[in-house]
Steps between C-alpha positions, in 0.01 A plus 500: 500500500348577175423106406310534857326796380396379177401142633252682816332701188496283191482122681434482915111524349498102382895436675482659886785339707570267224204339462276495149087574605417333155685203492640400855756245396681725266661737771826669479652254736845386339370159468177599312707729275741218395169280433283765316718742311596370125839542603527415852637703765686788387483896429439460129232264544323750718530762259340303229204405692461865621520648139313225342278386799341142460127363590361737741786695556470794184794617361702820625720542212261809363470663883836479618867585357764245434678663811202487792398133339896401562449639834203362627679139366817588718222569821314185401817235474646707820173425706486188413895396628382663807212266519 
């Protein structure tokens, strides 16, 4: 519940029902994430964008803790399994 809560504050803005507003190929579809993230499809690969962030996307390692950006990964990799 807390990823959830984090993501609908910090991300739904550019990544609403999985989708990205800025660049519309890189959603958070499972199949995106494997193609996009530097380390493919998986929790820590999530975190590292989210800390770091990468073209457009800024980074949220100064905004949120180690704990809610672990979170929000666990709510992003869940969502996408669910399709």
């Amino acid at each position: 519940i807390r990823g959830q809560q984090i993501f609908q504050i910090n991300c739904a803005v550019c990544h609403a029902q999985g989708r990205n507003v800025i660049m519309p190929e890189k959603t958070l579809e499972k199949e995106a994430l494997e193609k996009y993230l530097y380390a493919g499809f998986n929790e820590e690969a999530v975190v590292r964008q989210v800390t770091n962030g990468k073209n457009a996307m800024p980074a949220f390692g100064g905004r949120l803790g180690d704990i809610d950006i672990g979170n929000v990964a666990s709510y992003v990799i869940d969502m996408a399994e669910a399709g």
